[in-house]
CHARMM internal coordinates of N, CA and C (Angstrom, degrees):
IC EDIT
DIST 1 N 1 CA 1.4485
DIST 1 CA 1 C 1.5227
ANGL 1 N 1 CA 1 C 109.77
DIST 1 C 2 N 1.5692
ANGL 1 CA 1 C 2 N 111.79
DIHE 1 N 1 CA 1 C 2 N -39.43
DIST 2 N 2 CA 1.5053
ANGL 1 C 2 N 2 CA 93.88
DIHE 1 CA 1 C 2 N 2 CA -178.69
DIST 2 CA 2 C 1.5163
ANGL 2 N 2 CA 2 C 130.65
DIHE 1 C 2 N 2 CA 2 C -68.79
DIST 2 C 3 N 1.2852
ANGL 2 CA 2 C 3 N 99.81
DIHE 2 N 2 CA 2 C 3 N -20.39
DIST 3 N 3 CA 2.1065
ANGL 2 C 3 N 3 CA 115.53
DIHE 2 CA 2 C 3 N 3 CA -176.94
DIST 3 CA 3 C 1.6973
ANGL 3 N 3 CA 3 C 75.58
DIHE 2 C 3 N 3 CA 3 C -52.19
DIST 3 C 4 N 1.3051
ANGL 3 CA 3 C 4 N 102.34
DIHE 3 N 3 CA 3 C 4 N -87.88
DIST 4 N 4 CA 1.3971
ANGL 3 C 4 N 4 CA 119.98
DIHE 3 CA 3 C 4 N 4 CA -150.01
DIST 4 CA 4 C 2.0510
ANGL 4 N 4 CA 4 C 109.70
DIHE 3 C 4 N 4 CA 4 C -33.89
DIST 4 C 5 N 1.0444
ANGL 4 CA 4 C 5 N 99.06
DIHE 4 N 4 CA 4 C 5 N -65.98
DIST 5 N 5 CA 1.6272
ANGL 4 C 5 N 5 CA 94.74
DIHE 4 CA 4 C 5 N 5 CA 163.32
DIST 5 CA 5 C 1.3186
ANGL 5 N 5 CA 5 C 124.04
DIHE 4 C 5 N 5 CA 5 C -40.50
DIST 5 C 6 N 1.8845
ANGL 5 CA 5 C 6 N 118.44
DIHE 5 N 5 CA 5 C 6 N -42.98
DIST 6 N 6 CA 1.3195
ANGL 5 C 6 N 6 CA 113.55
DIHE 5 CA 5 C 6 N 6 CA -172.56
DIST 6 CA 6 C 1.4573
ANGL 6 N 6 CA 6 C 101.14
DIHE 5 C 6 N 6 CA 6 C -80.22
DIST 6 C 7 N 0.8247
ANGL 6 CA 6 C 7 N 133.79
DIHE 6 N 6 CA 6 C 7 N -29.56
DIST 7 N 7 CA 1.4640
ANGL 6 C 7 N 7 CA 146.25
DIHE 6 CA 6 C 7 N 7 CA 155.18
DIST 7 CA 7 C 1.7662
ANGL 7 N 7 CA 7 C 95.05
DIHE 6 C 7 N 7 CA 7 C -25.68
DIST 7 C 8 N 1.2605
ANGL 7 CA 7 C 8 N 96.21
DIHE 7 N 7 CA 7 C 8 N -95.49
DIST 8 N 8 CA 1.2618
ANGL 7 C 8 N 8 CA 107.84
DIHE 7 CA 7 C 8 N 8 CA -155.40
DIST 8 CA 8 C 1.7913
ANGL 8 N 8 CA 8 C 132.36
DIHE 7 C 8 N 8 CA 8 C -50.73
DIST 8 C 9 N 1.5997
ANGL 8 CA 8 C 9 N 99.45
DIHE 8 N 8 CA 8 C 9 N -28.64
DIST 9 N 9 CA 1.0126
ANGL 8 C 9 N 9 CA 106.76
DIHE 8 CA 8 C 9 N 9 CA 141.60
DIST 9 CA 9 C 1.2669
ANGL 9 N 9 CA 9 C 153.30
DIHE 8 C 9 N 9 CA 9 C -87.81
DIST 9 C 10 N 1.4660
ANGL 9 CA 9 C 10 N 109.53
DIHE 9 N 9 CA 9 C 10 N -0.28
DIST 10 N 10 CA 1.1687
ANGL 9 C 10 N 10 CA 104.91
DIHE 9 CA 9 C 10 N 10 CA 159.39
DIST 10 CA 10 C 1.7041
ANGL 10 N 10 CA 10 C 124.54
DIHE 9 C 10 N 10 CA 10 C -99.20
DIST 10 C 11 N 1.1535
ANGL 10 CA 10 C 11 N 127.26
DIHE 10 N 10 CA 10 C 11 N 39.44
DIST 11 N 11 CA 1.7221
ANGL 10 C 11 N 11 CA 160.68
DIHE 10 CA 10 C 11 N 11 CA 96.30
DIST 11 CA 11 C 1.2259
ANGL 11 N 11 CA 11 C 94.41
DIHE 10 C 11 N 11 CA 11 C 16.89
DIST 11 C 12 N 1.7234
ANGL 11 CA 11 C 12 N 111.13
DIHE 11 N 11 CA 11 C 12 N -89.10
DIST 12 N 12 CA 1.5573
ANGL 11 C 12 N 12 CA 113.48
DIHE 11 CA 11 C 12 N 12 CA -143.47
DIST 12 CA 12 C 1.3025
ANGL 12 N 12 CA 12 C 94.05
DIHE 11 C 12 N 12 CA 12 C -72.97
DIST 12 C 13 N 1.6710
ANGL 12 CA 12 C 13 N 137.55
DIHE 12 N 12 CA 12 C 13 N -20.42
DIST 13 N 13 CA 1.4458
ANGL 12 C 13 N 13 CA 110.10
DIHE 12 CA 12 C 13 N 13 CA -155.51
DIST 13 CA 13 C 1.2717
ANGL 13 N 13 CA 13 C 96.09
DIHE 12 C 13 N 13 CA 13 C -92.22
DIST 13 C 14 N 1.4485
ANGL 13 CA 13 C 14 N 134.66
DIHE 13 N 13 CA 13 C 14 N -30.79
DIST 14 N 14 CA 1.9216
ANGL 13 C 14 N 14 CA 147.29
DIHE 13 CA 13 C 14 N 14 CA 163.79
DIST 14 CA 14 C 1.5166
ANGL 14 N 14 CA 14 C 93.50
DIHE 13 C 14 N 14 CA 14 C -36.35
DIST 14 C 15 N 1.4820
ANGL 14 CA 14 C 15 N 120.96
DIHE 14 N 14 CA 14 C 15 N -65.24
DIST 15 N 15 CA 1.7902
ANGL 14 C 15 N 15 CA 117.45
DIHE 14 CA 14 C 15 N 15 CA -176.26
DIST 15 CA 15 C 1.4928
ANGL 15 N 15 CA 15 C 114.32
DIHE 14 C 15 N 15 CA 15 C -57.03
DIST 15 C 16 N 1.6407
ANGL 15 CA 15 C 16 N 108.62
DIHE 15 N 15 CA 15 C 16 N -49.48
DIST 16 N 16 CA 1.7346
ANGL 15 C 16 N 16 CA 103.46
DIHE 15 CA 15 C 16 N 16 CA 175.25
DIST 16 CA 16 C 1.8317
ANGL 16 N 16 CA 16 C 119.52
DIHE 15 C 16 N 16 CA 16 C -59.34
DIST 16 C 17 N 1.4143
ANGL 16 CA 16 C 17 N 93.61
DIHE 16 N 16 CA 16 C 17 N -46.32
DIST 17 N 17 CA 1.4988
ANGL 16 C 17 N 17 CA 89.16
DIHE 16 CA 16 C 17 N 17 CA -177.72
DIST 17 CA 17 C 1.6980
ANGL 17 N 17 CA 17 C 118.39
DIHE 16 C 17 N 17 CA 17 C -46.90
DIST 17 C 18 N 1.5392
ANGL 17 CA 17 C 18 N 113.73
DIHE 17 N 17 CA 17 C 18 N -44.08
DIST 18 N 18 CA 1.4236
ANGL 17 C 18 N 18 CA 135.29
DIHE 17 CA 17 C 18 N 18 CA -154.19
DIST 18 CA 18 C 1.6709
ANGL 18 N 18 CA 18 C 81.40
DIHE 17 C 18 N 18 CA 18 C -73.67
DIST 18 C 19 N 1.4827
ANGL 18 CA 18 C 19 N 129.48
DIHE 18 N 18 CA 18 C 19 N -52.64
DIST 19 N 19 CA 1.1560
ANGL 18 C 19 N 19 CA 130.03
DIHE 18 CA 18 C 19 N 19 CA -130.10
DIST 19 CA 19 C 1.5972
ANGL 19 N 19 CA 19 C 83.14
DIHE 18 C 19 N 19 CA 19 C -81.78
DIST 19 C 20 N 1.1575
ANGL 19 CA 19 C 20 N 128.45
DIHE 19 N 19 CA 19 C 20 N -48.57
DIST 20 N 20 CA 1.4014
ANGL 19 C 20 N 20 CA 148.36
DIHE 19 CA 19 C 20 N 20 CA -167.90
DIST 20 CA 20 C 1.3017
ANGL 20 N 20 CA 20 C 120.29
DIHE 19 C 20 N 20 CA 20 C -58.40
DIST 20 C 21 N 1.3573
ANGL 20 CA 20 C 21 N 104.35
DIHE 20 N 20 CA 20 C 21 N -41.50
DIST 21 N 21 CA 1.4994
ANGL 20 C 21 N 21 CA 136.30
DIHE 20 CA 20 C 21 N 21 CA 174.74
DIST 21 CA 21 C 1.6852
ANGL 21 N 21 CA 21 C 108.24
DIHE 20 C 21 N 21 CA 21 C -62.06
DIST 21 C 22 N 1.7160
ANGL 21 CA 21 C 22 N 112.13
DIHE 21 N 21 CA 21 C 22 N -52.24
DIST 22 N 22 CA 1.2985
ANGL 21 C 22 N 22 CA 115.33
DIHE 21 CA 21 C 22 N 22 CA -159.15
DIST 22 CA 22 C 1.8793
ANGL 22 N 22 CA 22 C 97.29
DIHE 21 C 22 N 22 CA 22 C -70.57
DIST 22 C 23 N 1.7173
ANGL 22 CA 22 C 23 N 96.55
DIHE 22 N 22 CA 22 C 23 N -54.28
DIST 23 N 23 CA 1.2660
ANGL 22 C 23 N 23 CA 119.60
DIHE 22 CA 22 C 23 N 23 CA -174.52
DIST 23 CA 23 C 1.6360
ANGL 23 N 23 CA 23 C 95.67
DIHE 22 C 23 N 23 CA 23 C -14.38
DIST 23 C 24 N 1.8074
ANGL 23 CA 23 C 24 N 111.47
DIHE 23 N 23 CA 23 C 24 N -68.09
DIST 24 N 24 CA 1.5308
ANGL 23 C 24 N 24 CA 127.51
DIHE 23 CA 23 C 24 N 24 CA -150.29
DIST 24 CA 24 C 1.7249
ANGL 24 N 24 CA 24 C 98.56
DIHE 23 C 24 N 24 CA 24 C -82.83
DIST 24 C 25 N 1.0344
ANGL 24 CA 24 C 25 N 100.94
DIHE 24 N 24 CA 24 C 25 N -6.95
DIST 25 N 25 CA 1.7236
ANGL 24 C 25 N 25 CA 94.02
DIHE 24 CA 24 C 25 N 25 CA 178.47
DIST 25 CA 25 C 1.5265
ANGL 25 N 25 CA 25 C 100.21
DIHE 24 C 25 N 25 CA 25 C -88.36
DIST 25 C 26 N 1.3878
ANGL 25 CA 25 C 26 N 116.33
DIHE 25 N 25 CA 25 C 26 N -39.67
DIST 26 N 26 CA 1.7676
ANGL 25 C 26 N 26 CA 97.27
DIHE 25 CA 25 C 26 N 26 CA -168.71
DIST 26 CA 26 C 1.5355
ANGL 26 N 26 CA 26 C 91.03
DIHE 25 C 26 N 26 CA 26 C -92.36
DIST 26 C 27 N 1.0781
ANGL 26 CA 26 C 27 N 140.94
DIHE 26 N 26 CA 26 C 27 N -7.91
DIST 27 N 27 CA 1.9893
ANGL 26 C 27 N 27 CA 119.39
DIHE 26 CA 26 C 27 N 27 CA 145.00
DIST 27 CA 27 C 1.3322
ANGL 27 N 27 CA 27 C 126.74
DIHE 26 C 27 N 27 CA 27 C -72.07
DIST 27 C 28 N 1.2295
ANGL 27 CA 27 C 28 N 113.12
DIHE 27 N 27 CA 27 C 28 N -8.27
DIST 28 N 28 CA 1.7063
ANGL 27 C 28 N 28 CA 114.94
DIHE 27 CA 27 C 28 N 28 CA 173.73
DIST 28 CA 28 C 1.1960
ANGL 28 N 28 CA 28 C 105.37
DIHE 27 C 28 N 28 CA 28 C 74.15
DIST 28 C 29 N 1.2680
ANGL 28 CA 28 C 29 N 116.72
DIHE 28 N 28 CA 28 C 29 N 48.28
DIST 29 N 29 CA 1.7623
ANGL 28 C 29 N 29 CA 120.35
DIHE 28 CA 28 C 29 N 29 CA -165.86
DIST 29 CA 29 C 1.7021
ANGL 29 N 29 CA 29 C 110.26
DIHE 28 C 29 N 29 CA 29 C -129.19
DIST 29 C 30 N 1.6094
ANGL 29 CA 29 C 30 N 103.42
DIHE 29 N 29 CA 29 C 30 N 4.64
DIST 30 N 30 CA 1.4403
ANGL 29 C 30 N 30 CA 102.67
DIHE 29 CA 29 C 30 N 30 CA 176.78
DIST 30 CA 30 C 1.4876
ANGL 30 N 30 CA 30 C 130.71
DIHE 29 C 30 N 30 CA 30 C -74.74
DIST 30 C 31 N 1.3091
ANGL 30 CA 30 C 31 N 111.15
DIHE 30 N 30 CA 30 C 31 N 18.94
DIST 31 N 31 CA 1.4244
ANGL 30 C 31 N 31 CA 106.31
DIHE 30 CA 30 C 31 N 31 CA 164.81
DIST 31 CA 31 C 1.9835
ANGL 31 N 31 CA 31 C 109.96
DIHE 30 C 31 N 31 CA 31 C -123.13
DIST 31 C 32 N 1.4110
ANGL 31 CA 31 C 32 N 99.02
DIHE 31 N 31 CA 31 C 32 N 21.61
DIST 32 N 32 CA 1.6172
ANGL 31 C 32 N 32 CA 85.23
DIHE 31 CA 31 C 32 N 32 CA 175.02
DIST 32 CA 32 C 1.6616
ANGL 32 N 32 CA 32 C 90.40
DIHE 31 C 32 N 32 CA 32 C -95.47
DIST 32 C 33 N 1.5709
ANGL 32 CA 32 C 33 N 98.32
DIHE 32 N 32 CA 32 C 33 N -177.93
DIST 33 N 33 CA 1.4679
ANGL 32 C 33 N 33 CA 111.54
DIHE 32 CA 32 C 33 N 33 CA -152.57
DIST 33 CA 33 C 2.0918
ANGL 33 N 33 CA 33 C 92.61
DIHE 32 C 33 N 33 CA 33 C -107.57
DIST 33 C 34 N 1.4852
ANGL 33 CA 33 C 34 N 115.61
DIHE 33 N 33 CA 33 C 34 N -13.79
DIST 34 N 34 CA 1.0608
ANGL 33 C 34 N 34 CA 118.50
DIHE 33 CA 33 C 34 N 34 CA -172.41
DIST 34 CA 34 C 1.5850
ANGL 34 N 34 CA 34 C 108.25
DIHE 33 C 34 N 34 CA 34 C -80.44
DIST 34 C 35 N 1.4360
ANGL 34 CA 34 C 35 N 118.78
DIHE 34 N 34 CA 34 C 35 N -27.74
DIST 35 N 35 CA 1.3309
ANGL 34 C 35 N 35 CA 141.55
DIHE 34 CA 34 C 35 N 35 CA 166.80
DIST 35 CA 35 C 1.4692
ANGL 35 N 35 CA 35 C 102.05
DIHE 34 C 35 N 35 CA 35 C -67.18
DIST 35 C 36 N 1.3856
ANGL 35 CA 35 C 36 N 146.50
DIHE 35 N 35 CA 35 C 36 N -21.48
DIST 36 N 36 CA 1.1350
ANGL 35 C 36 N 36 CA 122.87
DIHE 35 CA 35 C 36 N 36 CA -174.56
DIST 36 CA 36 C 1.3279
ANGL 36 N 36 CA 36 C 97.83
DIHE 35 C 36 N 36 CA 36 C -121.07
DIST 36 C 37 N 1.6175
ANGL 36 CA 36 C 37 N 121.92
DIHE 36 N 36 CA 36 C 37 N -7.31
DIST 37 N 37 CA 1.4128
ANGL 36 C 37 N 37 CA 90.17
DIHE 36 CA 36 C 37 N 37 CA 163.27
DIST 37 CA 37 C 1.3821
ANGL 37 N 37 CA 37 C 122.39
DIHE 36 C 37 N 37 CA 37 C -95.56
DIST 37 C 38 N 1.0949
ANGL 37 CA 37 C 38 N 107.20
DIHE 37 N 37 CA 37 C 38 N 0.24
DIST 38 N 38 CA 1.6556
ANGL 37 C 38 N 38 CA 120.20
DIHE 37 CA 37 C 38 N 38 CA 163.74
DIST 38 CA 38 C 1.3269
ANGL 38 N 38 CA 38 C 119.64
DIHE 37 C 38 N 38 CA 38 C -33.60
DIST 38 C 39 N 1.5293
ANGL 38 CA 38 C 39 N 98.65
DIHE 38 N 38 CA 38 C 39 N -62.31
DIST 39 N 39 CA 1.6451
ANGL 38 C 39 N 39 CA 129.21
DIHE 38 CA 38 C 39 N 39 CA 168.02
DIST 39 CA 39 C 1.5787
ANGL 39 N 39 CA 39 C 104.39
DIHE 38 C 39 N 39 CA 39 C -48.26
DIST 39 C 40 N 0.9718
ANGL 39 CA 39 C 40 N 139.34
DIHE 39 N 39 CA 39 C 40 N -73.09
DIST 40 N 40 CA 1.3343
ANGL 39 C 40 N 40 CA 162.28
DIHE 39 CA 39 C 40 N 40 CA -152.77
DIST 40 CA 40 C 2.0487
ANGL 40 N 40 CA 40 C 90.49
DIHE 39 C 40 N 40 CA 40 C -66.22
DIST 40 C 41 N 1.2267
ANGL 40 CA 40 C 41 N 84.51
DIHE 40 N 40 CA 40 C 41 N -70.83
DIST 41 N 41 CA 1.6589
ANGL 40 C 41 N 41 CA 75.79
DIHE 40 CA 40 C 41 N 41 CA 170.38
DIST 41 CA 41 C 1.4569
ANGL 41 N 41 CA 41 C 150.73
DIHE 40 C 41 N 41 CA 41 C -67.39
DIST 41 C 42 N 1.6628
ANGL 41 CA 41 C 42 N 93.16
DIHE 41 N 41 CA 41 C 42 N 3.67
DIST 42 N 42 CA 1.5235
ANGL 41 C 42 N 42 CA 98.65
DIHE 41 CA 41 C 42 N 42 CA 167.65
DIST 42 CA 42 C 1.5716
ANGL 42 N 42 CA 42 C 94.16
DIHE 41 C 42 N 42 CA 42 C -100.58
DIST 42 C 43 N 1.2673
ANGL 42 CA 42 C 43 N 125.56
DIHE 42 N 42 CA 42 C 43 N -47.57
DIST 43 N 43 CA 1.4529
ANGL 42 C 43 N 43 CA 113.99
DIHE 42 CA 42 C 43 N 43 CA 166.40
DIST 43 CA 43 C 1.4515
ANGL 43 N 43 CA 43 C 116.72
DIHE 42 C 43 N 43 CA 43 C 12.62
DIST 43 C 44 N 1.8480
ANGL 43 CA 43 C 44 N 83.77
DIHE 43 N 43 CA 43 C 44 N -94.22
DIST 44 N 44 CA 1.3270
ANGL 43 C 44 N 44 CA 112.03
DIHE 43 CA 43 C 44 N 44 CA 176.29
DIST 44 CA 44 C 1.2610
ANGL 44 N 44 CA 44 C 145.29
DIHE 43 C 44 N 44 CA 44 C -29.63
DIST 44 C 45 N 2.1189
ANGL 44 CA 44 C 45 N 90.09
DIHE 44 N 44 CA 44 C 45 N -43.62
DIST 45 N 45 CA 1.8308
ANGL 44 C 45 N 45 CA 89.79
DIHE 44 CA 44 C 45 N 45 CA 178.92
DIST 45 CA 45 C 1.5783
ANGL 45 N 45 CA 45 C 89.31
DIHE 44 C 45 N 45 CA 45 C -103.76
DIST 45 C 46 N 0.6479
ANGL 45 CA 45 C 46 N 120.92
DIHE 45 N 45 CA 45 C 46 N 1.00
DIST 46 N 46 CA 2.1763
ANGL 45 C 46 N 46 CA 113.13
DIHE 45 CA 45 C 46 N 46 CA 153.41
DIST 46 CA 46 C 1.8186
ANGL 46 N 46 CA 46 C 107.88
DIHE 45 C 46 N 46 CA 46 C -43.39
DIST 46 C 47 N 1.5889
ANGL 46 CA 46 C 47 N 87.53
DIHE 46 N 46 CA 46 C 47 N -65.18
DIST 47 N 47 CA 1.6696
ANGL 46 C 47 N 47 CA 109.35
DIHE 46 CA 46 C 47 N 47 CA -167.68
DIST 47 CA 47 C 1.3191
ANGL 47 N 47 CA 47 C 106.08
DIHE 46 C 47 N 47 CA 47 C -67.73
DIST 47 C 48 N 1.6684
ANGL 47 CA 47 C 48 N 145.38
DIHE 47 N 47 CA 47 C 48 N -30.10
DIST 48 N 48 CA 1.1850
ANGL 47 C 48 N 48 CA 122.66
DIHE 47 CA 47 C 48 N 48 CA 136.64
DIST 48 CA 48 C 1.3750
ANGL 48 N 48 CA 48 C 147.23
DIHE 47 C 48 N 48 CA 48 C -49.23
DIST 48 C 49 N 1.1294
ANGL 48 CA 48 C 49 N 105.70
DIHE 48 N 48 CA 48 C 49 N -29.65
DIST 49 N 49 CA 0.7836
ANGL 48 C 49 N 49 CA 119.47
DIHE 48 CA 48 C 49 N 49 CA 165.65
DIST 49 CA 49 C 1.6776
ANGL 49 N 49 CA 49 C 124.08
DIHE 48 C 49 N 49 CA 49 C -48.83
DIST 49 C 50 N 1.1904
ANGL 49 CA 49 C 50 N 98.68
DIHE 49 N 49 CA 49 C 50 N -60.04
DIST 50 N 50 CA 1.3447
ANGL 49 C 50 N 50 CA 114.78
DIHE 49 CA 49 C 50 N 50 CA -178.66
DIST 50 CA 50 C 1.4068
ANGL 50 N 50 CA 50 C 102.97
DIHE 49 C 50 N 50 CA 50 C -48.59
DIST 50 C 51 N 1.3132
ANGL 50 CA 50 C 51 N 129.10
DIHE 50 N 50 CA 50 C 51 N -54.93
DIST 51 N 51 CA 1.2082
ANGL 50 C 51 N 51 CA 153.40
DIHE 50 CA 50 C 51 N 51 CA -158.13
DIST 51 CA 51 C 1.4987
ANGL 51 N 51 CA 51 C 94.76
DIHE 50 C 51 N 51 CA 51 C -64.63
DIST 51 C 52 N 1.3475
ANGL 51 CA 51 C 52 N 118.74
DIHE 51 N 51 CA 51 C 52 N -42.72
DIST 52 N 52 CA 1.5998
ANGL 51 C 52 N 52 CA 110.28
DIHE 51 CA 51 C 52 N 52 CA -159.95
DIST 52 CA 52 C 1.5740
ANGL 52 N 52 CA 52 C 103.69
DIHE 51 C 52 N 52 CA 52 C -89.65
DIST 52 C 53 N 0.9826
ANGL 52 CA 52 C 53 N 105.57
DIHE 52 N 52 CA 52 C 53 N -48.82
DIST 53 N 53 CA 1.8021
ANGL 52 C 53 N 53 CA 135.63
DIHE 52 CA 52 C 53 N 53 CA 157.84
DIST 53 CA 53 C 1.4530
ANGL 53 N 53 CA 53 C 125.91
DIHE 52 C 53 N 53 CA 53 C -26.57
DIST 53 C 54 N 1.5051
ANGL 53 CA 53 C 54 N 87.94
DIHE 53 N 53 CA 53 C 54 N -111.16
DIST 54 N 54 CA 1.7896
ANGL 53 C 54 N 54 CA 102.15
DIHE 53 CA 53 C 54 N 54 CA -175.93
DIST 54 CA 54 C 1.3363
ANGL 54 N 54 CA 54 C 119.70
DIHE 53 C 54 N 54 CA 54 C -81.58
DIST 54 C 55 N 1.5187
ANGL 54 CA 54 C 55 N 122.69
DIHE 54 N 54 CA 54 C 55 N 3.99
DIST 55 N 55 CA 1.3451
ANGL 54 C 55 N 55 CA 125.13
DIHE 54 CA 54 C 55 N 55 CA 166.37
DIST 55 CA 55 C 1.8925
ANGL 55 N 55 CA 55 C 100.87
DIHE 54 C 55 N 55 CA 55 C -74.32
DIST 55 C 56 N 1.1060
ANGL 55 CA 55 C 56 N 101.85
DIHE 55 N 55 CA 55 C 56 N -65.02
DIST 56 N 56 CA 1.5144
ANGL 55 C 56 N 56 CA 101.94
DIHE 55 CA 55 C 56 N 56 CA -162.00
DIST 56 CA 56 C 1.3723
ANGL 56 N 56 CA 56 C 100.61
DIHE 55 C 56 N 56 CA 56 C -50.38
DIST 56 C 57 N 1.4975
ANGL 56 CA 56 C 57 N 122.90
DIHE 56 N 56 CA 56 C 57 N -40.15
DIST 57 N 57 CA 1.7570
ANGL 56 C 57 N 57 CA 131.81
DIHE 56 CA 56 C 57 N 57 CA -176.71
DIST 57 CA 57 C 1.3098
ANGL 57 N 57 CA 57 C 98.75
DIHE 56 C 57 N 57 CA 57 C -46.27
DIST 57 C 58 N 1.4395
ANGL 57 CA 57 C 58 N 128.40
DIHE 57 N 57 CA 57 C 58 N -60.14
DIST 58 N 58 CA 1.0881
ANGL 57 C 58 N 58 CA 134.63
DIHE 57 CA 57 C 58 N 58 CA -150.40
DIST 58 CA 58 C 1.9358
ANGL 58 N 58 CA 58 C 106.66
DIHE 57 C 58 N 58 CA 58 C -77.49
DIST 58 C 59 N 1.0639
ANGL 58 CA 58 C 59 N 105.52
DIHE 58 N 58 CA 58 C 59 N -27.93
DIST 59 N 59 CA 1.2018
ANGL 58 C 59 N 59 CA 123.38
DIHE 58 CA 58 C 59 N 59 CA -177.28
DIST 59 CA 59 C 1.6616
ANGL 59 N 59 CA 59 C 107.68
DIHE 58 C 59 N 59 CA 59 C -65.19
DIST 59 C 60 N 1.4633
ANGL 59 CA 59 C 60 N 110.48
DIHE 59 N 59 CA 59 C 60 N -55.80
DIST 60 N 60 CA 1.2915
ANGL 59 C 60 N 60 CA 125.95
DIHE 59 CA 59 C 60 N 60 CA -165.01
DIST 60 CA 60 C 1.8871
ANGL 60 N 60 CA 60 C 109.94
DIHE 59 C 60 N 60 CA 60 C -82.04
DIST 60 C 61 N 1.2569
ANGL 60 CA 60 C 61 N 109.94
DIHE 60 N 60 CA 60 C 61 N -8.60
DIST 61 N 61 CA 1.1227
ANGL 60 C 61 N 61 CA 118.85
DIHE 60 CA 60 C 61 N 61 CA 159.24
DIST 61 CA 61 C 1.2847
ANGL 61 N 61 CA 61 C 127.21
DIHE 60 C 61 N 61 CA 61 C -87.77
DIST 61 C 62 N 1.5458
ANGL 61 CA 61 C 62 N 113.30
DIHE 61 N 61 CA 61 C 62 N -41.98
DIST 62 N 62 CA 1.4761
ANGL 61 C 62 N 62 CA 118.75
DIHE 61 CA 61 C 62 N 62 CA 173.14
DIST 62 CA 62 C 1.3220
ANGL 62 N 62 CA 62 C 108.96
DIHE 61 C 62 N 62 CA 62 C -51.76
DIST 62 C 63 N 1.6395
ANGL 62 CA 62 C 63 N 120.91
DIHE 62 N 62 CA 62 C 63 N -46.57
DIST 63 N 63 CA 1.2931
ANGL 62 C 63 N 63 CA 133.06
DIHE 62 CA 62 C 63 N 63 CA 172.71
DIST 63 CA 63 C 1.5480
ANGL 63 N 63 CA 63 C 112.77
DIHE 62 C 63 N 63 CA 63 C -42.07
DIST 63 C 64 N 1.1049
ANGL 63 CA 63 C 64 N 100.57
DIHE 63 N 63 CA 63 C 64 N -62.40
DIST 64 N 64 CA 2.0743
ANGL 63 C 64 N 64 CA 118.87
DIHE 63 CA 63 C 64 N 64 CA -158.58
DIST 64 CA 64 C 2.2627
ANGL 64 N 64 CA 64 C 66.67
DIHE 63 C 64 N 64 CA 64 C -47.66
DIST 64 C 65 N 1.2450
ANGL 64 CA 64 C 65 N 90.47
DIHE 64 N 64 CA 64 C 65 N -62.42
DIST 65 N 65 CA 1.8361
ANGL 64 C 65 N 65 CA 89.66
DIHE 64 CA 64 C 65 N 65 CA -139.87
DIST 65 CA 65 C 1.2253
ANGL 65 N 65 CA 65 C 118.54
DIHE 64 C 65 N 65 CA 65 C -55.71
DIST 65 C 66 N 1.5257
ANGL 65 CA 65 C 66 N 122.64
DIHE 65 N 65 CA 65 C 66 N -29.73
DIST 66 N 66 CA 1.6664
ANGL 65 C 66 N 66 CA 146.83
DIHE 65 CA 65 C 66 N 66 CA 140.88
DIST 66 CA 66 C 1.5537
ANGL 66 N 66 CA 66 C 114.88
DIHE 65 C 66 N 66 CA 66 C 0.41
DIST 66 C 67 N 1.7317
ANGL 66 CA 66 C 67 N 96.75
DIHE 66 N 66 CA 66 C 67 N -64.29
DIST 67 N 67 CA 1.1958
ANGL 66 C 67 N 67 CA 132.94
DIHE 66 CA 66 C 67 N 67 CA -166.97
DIST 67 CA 67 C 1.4292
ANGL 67 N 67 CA 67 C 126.44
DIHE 66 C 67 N 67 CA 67 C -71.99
DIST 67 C 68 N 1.3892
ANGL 67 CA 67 C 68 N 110.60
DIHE 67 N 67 CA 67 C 68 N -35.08
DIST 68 N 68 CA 1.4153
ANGL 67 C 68 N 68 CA 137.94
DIHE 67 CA 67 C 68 N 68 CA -160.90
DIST 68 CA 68 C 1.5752
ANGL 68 N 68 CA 68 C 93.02
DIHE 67 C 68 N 68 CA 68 C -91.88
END
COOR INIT
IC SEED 1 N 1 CA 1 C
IC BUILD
């Protein structure tokens, strides 16, 4: 269960990065440093996300199924 979740959420940060990425390529802006922490900072609140999120999900399912 966890691949598949870590998998799956990590989706949006592959789409933000790309989206973020393209954005600064057709402005010609891929070498400032404000453009990459942009990137870096959706990362991040991806990876909390996850943390606050789909950890406990994943947890509370392993449980239910443990149990059953």
């Amino acid at each position: 269960i966890g691949w598949i979740l870590g998998f799956i959420t990590s989706l949006p940060e592959l789409t933000s990065f790309f989206e973020i990425y393209r954005l600064e390529k057709k402005n010609g802006r891929l070498h400032l440093l404000d453009d990459t922490q942009e990137a870096l900072d959706a990362l991040v609140s991806s990876n909390m996300s996850n943390l606050g999120v789909i950890l406990p999900i994943g947890i509370i399912v392993y449980s239910l199924i443990r149990f059953l």
